[in-house]
C-alpha positions as a Python dict, from the first residue, in 0.01 Angstrom:
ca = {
    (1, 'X'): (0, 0, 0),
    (2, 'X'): (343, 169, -116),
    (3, 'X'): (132, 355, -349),
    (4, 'X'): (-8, 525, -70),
    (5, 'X'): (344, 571, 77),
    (6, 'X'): (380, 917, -198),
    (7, 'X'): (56, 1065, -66),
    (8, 'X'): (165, 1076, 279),
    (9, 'X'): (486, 1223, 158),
    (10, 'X'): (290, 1505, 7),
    (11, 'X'): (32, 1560, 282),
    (12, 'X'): (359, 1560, 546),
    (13, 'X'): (542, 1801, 264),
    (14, 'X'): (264, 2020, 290),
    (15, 'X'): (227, 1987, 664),
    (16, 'X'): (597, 2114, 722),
    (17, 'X'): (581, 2381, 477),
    (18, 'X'): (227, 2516, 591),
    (19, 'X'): (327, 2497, 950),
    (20, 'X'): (647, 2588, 921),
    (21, 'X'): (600, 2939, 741),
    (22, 'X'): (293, 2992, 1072),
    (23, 'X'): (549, 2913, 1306),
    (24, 'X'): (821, 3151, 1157),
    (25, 'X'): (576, 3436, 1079),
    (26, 'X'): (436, 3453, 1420),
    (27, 'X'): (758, 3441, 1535),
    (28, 'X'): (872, 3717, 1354),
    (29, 'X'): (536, 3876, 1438),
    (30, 'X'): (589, 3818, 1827),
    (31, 'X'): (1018, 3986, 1761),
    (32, 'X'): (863, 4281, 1541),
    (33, 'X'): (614, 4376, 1832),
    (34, 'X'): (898, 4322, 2087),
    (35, 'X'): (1085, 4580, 1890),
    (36, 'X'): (866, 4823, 1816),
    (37, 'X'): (783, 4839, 2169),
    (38, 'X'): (1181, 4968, 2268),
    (39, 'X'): (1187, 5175, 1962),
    (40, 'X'): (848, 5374, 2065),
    (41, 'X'): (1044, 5358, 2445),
    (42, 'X'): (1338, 5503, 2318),
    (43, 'X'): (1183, 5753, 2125),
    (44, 'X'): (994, 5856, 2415),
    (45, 'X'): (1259, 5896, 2616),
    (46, 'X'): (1438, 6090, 2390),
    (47, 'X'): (1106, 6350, 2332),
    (48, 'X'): (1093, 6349, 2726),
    (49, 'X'): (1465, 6454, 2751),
    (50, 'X'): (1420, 6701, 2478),
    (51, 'X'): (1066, 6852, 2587),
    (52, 'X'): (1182, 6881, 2933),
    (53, 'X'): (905, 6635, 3109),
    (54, 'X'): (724, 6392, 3041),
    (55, 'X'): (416, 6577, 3058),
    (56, 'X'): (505, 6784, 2710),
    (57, 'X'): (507, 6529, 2509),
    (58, 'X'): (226, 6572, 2293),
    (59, 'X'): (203, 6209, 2145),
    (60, 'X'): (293, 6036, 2531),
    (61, 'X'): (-64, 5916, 2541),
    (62, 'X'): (-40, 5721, 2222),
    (63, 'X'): (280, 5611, 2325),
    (64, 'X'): (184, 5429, 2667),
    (65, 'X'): (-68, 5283, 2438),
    (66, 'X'): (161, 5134, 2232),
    (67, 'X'): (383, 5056, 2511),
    (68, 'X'): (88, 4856, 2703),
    (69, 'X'): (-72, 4700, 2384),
    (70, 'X'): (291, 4587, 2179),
    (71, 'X'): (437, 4337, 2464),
    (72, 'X'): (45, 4206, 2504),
    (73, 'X'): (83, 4111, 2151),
    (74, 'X'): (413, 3925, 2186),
    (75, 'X'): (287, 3756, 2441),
    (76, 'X'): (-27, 3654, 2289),
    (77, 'X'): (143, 3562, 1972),
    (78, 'X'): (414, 3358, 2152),
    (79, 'X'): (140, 3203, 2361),
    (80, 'X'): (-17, 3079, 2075),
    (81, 'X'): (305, 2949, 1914),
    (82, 'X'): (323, 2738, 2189),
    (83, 'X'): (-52, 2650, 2259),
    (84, 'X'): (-64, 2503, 1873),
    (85, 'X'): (252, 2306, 1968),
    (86, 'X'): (368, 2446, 1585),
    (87, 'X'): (762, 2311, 1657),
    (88, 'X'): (676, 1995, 1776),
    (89, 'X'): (424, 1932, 1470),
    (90, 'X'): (674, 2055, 1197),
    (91, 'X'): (927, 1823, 1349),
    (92, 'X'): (700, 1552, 1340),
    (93, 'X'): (619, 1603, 1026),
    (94, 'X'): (952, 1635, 907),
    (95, 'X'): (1053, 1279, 1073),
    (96, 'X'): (751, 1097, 930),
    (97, 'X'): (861, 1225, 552),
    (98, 'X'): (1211, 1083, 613),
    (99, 'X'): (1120, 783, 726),
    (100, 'X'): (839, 748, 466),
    (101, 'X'): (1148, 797, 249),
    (102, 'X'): (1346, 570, 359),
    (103, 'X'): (1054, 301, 391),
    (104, 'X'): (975, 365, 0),
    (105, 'X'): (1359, 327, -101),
    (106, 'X'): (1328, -97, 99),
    (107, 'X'): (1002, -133, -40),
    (108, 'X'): (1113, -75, -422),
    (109, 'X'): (1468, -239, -360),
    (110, 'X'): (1357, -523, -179),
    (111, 'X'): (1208, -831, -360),
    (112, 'X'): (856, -917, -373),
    (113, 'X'): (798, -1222, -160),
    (114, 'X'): (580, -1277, 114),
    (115, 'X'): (862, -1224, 392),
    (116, 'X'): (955, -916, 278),
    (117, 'X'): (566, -746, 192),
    (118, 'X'): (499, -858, 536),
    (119, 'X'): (765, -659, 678),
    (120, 'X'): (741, -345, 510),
    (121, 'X'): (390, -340, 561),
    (122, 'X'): (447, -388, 917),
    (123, 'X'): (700, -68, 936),
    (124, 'X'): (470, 102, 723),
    (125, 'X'): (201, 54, 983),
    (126, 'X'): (415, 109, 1272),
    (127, 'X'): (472, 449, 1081),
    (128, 'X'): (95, 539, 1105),
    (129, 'X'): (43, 436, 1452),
    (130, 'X'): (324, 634, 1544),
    (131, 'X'): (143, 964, 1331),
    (132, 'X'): (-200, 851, 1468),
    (133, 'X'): (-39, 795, 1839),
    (134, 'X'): (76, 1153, 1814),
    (135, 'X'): (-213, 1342, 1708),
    (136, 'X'): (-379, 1170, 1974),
    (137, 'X'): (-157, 1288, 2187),
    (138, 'X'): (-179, 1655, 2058),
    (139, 'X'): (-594, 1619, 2076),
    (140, 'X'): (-549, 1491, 2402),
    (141, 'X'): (-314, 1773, 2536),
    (142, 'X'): (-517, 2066, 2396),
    (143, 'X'): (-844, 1919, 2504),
    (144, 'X'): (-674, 1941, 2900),
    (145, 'X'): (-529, 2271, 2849),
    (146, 'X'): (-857, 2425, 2790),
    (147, 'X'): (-1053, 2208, 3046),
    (148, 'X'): (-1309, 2031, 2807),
    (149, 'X'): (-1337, 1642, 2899),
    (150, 'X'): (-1465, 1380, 2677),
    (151, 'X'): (-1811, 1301, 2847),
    (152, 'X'): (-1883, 949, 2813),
    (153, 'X'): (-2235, 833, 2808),
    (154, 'X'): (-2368, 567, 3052),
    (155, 'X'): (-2502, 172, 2898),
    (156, 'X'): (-2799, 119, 3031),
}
């Protein structure tokens, strides 16, 4: 079994790096459309001031565009942040590769008798059941938030 304790490492290394980088580009997505949006209402303040009205500016249509369509997409990209639950995965992921860690320094310090297999294997499983318990959990969550129930056929 502790030669399986290195894959998980990976799979959880790739797991915080993957979501990770999602998490902090649609962040930066979500903060880029949040500015553009007071940079095209400044600037169209400024052309209103200049022009007189807001009625001569020749680009205003565009602009209300932009000013309707850029917080939609902040939303909807922040929405989604939170709907995939990205934070709470990375962290998880993050925790299970330290304690994997840790678990694979007792494992190759401690001596090889039955006492001590049994009880690494045992903290070794209560590591999985703790991964499996929360993806469960996340299955579980998204599977209410969008109203689809598990239908469970009848025994006859």
């Amino acid at each position: 079994m502790p030669a399986r304790i290195p894959e998980q490492i990976d799979y959880h290394r790739g797991t915080f790096r993957q979501l990770g980088l999602l998490e902090r580009r649609l962040s930066f997505a979500a903060n880029g459309a949040l500015i553009a949006s007071l940079g095209v209402a400044v600037l169209l303040a400024i052309a209103t001031l200049r022009a007189g009205s807001l009625e001569a500016v020749g680009w205003k249509p565009f602009a209300i565009v932009l000013l309707a369509v850029l917080p939609a997409t902040m939303t909807s990209l922040n929405g989604l942040r939170v709907d995939a639950d990205l934070t709470r995965l990375v962290e998880r992921s993050a925790q299970a590769i330290a304690l994997l860690f840790r678990l694979r320094r007792v494992i190759l310090a401690a001596p090889r008798d039955y006492d001590h297999v049994a009880s690494n294997m045992q903290q070794l499983a209560a590591i999985m059941r703790s991964e499996l318990e929360e993806w469960r959990f996340v299955i579980e969550s998204r599977r209410s938030r969008t109203g689809r129930r598990q239908i469970k056929k009848k025994k006859n």
